[in-house]
C-alpha positions as CSV (number, residue, x, y, z in Angstrom):
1,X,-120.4,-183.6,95.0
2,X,-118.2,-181.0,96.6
3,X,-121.5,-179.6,98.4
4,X,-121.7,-182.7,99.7
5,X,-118.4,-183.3,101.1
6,X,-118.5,-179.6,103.0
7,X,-121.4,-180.6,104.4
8,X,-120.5,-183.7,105.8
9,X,-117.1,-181.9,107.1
10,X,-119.0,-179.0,108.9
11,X,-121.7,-181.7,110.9
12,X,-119.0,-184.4,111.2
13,X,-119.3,-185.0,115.4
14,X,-116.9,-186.5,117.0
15,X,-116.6,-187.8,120.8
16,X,-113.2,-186.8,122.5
17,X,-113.1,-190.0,124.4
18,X,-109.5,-189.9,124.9
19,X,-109.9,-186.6,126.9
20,X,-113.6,-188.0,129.0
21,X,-111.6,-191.3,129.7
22,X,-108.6,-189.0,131.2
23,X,-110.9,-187.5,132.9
24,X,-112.8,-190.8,134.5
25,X,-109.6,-193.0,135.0
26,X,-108.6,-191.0,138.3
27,X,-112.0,-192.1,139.6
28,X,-112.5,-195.2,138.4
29,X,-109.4,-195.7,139.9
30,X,-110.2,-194.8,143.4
31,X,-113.8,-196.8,143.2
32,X,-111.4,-200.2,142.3
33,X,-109.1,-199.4,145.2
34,X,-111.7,-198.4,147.7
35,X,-113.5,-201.6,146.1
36,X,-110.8,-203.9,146.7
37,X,-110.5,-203.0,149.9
38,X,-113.9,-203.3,150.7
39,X,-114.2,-199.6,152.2
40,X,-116.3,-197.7,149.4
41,X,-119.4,-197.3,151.0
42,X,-117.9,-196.6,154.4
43,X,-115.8,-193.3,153.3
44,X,-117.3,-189.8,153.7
45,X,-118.2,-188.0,151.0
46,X,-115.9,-185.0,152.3
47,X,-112.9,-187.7,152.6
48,X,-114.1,-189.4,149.2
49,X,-113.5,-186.0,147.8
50,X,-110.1,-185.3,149.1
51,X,-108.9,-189.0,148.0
52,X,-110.0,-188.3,144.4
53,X,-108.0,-185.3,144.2
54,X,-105.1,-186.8,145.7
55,X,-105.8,-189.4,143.1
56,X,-105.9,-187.0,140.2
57,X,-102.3,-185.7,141.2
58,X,-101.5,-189.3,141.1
59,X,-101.9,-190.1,137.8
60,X,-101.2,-186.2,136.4
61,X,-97.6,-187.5,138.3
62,X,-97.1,-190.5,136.5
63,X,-97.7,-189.5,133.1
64,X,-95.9,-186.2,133.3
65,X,-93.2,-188.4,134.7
66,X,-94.0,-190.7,131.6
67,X,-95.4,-188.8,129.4
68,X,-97.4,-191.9,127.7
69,X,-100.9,-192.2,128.4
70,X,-102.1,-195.3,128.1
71,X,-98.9,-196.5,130.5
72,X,-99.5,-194.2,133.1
73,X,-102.7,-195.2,133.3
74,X,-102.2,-199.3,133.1
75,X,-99.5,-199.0,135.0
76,X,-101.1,-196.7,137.9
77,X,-104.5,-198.4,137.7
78,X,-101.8,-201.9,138.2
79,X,-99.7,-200.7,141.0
80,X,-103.0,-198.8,142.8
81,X,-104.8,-202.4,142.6
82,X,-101.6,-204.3,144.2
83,X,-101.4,-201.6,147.0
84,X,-105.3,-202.6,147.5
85,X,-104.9,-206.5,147.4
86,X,-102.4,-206.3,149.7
87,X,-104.2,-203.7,151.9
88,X,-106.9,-205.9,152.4
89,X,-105.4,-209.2,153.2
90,X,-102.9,-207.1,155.4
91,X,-106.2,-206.0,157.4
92,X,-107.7,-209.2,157.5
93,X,-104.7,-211.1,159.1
94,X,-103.0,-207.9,161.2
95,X,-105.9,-205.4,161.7
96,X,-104.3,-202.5,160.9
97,X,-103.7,-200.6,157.5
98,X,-100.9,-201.2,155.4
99,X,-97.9,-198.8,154.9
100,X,-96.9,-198.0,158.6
101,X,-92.7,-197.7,158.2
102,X,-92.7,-201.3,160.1
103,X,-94.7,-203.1,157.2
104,X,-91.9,-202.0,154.6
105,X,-89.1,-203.5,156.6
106,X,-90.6,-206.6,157.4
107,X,-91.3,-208.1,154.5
108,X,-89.2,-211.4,154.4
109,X,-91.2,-211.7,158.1
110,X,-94.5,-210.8,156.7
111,X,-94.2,-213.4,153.5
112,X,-92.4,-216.4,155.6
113,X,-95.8,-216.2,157.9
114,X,-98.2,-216.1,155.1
115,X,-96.3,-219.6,153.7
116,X,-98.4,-220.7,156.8
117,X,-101.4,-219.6,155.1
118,X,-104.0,-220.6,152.3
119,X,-105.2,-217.5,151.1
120,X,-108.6,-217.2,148.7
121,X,-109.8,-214.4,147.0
122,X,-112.6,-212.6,148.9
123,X,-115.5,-211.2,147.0
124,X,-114.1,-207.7,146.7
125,X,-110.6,-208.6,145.7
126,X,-112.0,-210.3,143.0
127,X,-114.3,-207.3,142.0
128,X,-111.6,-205.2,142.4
129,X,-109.8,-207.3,139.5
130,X,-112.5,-207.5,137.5
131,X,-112.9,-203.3,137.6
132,X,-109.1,-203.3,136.8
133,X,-109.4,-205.2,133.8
């Protein structure tokens, strides 16, 4: 009986998940944003590269800033997907990327314009959703 419980300890395998889910969340992260915005097969591999380690010191930040795991990672994956959204429909009616200084000031301008609007969910914003969830 004791045999038996040594032996089961000793070939007991277990799959650090926590640690291969760290790991992935940086990139499965980046291919939801890139996604979203409907850029993922344009990017470079070179410039796919650098994004994914600027990325990886995103979400090291946030959970050294939070030190909780699972809300670094929701609330990264959250606020990286809302960046996206808006990305995208920012390029669809403007042409031009968001996050220039002007975009940031103008907001009240930016939302009273897009009362004028009906906006649907394109294909990749939707995806990208789906991917965050």
């Amino acid at each position: 009986m004791e045999e038996e419980k040594f032996v089961k300890k000793i070939f007991r395998f277990t799959i650090p998940h926590g640690w291969i889910l760290a790991c992935l969340m940086p990139v499965l992260g980046y291919v939801m944003f890139e996604t979203t915005t409907g850029n993922l097969m344009s990017i470079r591999f070179d410039r796919a590269l650098l994004n994914l380690v600027f990325y990886y010191l995103i979400y090291t930040f946030v959970f050294l800033v939070i030190n909780r795991y699972r809300a670094a990672v929701i609330g990264t994956t959250a606020v990286l997907y809302l960046i996206a959204a808006v990305d995208y429909y920012v390029v669809q009616f403007k042409g031009s990327p968001l996050l220039l200084p002007q975009d940031l000031t103008a907001w009240k301008t930016a939302a009273a314009v897009l009362s004028g609007y009906q906006i649907t969910p394109s294909r990749s914003v939707v995806l990208g959703a789906v991917m965050m969830v």
